[in-house]
C-alpha positions as CSV (number, residue, x, y, z in Angstrom):
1,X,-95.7,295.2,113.2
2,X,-95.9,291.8,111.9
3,X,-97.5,288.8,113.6
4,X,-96.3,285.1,112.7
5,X,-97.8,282.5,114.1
6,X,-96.4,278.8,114.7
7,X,-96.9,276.0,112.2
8,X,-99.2,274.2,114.6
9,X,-101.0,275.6,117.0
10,X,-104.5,275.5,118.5
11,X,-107.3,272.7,118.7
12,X,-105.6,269.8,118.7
13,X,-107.5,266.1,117.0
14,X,-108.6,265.4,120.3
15,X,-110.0,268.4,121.5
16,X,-111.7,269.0,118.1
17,X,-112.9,265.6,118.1
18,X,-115.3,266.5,121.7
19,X,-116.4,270.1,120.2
20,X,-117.7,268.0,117.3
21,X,-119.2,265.4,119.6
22,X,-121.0,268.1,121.4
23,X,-122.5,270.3,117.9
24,X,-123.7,267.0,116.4
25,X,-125.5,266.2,119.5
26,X,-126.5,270.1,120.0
27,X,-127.9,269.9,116.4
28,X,-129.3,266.0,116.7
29,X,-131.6,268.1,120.0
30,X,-133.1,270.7,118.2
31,X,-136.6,270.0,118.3
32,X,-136.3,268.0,121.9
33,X,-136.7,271.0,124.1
34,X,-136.4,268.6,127.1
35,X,-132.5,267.1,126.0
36,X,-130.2,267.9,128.1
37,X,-125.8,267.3,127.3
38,X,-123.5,267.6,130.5
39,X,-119.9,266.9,130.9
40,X,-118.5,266.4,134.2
41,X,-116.1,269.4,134.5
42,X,-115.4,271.7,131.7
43,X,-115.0,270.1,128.3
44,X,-111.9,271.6,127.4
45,X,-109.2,274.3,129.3
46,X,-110.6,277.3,127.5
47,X,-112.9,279.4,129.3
48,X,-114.6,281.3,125.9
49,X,-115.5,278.1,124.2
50,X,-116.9,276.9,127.3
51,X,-119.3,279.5,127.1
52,X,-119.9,279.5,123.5
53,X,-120.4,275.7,124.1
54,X,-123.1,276.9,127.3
55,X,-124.6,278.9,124.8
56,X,-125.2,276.1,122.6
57,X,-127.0,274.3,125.3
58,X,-124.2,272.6,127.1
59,X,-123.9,272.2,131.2
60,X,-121.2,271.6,133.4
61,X,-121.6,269.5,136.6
62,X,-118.6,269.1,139.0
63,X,-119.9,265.6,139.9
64,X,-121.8,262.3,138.6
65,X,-123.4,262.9,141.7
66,X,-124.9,266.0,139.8
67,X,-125.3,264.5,137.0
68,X,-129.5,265.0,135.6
69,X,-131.3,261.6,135.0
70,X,-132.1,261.0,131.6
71,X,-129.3,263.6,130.5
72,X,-126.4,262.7,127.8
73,X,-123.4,263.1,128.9
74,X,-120.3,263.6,127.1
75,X,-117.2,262.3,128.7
76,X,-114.6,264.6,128.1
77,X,-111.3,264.3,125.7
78,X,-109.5,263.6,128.9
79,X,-111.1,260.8,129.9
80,X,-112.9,260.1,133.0
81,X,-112.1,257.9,136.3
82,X,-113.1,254.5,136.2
83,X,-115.4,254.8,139.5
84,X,-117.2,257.7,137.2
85,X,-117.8,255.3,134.3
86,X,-119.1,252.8,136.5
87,X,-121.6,255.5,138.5
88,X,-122.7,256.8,135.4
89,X,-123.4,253.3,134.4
90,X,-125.6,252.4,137.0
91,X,-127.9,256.0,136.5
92,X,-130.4,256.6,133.7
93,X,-128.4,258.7,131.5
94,X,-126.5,258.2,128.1
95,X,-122.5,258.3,128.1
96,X,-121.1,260.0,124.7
97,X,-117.1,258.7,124.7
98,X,-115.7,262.0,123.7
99,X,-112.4,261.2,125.0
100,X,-109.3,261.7,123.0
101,X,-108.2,258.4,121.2
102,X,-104.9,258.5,122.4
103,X,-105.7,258.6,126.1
104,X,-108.3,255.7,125.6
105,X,-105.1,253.7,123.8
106,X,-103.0,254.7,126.7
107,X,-106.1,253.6,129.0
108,X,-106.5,250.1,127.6
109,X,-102.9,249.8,127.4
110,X,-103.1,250.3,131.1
111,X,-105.9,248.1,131.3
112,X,-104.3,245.5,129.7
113,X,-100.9,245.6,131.6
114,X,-103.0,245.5,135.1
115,X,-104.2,242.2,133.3
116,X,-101.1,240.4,132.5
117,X,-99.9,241.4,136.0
118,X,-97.7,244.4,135.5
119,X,-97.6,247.3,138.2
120,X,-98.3,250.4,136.5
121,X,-95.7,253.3,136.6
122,X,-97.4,256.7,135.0
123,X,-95.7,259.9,134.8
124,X,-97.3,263.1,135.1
125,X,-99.6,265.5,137.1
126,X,-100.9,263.4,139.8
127,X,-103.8,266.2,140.0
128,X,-104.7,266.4,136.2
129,X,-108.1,264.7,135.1
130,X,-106.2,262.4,132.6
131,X,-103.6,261.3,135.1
132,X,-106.6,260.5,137.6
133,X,-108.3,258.9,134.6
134,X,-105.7,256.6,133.6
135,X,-104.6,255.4,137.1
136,X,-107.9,254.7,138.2
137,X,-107.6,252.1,135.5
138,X,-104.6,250.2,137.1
139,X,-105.0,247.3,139.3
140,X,-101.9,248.6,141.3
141,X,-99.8,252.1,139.9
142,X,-98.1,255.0,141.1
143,X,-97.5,258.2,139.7
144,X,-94.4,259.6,139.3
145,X,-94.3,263.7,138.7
146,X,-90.7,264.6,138.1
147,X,-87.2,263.0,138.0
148,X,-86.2,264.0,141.3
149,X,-89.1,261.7,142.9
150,X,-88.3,259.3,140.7
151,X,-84.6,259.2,142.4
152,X,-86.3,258.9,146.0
153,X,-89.1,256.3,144.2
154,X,-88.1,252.5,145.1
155,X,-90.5,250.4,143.2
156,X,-91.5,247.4,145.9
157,X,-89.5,244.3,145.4
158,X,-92.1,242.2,144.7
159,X,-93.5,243.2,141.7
160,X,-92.0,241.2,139.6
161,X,-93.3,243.3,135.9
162,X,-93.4,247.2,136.1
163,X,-94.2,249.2,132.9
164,X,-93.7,253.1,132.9
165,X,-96.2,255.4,130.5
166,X,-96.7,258.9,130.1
167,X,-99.6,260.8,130.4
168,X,-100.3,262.3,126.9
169,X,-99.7,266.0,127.1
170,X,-96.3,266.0,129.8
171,X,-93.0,266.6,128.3
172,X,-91.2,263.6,126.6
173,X,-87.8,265.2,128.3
174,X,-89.3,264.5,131.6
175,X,-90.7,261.1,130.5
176,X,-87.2,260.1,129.3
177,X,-85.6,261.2,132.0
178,X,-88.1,259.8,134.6
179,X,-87.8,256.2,131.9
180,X,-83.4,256.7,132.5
181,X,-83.5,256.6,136.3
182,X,-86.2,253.9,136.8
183,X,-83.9,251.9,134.7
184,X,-81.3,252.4,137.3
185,X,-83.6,250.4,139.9
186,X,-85.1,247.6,137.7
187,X,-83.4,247.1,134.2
188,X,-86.5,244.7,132.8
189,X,-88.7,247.8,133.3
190,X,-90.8,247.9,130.2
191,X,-90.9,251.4,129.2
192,X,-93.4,252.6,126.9
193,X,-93.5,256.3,125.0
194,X,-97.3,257.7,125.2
195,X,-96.3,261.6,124.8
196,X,-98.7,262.4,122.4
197,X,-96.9,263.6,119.0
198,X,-99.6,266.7,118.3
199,X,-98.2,268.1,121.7
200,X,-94.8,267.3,120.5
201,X,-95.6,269.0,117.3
202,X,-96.7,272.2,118.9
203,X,-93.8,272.7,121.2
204,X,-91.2,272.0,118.4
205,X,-93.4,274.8,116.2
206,X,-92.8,277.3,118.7
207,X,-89.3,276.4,119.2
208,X,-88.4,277.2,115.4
209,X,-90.9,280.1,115.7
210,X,-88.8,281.5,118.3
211,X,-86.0,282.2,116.5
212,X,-87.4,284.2,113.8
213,X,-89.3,286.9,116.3
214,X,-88.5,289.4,118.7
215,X,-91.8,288.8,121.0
216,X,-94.4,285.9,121.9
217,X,-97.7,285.5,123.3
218,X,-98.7,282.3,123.9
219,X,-103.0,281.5,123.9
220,X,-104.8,279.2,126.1
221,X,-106.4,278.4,129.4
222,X,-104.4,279.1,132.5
223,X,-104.9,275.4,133.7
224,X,-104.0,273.7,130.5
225,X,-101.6,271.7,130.7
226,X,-99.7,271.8,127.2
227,X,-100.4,275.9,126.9
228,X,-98.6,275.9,130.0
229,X,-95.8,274.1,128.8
230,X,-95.7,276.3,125.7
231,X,-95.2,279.1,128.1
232,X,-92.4,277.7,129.5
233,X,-90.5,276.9,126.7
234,X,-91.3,280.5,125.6
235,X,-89.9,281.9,128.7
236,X,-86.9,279.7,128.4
237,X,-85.8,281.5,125.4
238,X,-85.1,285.1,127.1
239,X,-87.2,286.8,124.9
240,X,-90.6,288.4,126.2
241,X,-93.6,286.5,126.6
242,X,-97.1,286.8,127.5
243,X,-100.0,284.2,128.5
244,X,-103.0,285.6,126.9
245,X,-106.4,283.4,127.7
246,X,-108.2,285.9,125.7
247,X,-108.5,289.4,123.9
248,X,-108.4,291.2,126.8
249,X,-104.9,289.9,127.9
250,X,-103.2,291.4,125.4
251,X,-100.7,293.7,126.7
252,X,-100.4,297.4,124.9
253,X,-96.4,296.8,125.6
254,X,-96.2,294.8,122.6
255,X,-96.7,298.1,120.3
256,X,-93.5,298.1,120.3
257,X,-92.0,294.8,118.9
258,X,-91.5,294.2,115.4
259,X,-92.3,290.5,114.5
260,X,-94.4,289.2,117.3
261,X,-95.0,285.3,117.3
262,X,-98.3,283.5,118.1
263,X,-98.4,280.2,119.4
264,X,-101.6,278.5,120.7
265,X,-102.3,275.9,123.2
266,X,-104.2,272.4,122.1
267,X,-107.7,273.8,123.5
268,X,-107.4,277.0,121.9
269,X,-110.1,277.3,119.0
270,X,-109.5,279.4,115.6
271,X,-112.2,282.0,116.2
272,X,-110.6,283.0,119.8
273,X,-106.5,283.0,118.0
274,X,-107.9,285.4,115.3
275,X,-109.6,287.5,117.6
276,X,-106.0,288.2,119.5
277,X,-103.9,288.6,116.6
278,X,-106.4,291.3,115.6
279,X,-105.8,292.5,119.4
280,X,-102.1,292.6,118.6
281,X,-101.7,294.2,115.3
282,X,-104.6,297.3,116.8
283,X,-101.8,297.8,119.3
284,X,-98.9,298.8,116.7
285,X,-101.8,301.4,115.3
286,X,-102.6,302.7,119.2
């Protein structure tokens, strides 16, 4: 058995960017027994660095309600709601900007749209942090999740400047397509491309990694976003595939494939990829 994996795959600049953030400031508390770093939510979609990360000293709230007074707290590479910036604000605690620089670009770019008067247009996953994030930001928006509700969309008459972005990890297809049909309704629509290109970079990876293997098994959290999308375009191709968050997903069925290929979602760290293609090749020995 042979493993191959993609050109690009795992940790992403972003998502490295926050881990870094986090052991600088892990490092920086050493001898302050009393510190204390919290994100709000997980930092990243991948449950085994979370708890390496927890290990390290790191806690998760599920609110700023939650949040500990005098705590740091590390906003996370997708960005935060704006309501959350402004509680956080207004407590005793630190704020660490961990988020990813191209969602803050898209963010003030949505800032400064709402500013000049523009109704914002996002597409997306209405329910993914970055999405809520970035919308929070717009004096008026709307987000638009596929093509077909962008059909039965009508954007109101009297807004006389729209501009349509993309939240950074959904597929440019969808964007395009979603860009296409608003054009349809409003031909000064300003359109603007924010898919982010590392994202792009992955899926077009797997795609020419597809073609040279007879199996794939795609790593990442179950509620990532771009792994999920790797999965799909995995799928798409007819040959097997397997979502594997960790080691112990592995399947024993792919003893027997020849060339297996390994692609890895954007919050996927090395350590955790490693561990699974070890996982993979033990199962052409079992």
């Amino acid at each position: 058995m042979e493993v191959v994996r993609a050109e690009v795959l795992g940790f992403c600049g972003g998502v490295k960017r926050a881990i870094i953030l986090a052991e600088q400031e892990f490092r920086k508390n050493a001898n302050r027994p009393k510190a204390r770093l919290e994100t709000i939510g997980d930092l990243i979609h991948n449950k085994r660095e979370i708890a390496r990360l927890e290990g390290l000293g790191l806690h998760s709230v599920d609110r700023v309600g939650d949040v500990s007074e005098g705590s740091t707290v590390l906003i996370r590479a997708h960005g935060a709601e704006k309501s959350d910036y402004e509680a956080l604000r207004s407590r005793k605690v630190e704020i660490l900007e961990g988020i990813c620089p191209l969602v803050r670009d898209i963010r003030n770019k949505i800032i400064e749209y709402s500013e000049q008067g523009y109704f914002i247009l996002l597409t997306g996953d209405a329910e993914h942090s970055e999405v809520r994030g970035l919308i929070s930001f717009a004096g008026e928006g709307k987000v638009i999740e596929s093509p077909a509700e962008a059909h039965e969309y009508d954007i109101p008459e009297e807004k006389e400047k729209v501009v349509l972005l993309s939240q950074s990890t959904w597929k440019r297809e969808t964007f395009l397509q979603v860009a296409e049909i608003m054009r349809t309704k409003r031909a000064d629509i300003l359109v603007e491309d924010t898919v982010c290109q590392a994202t792009l970079d992955r899926q077009e990876a797997l795609r020419r990694l597809i073609e040279q293997v007879d199996a794939v098994v795609v790593i990442g959290g179950r509620h990532s976003a771009n792994t999920q999308e790797l999965f799909l375009i995995a799928r798409e191709s007819g040959l097997p595939v397997w979502y594997c968050a960790d080691e112990e997903d592995v399947p024993p069925a792919l003893g027997q494939y020849e060339r297996i290929g390994l692609s890895a979602g954007a919050s996927s760290p090395d350590w955790l990829i490693d561990k699974i293609e070890e996982k993979i090749l033990m199962q052409a020995d079992a």
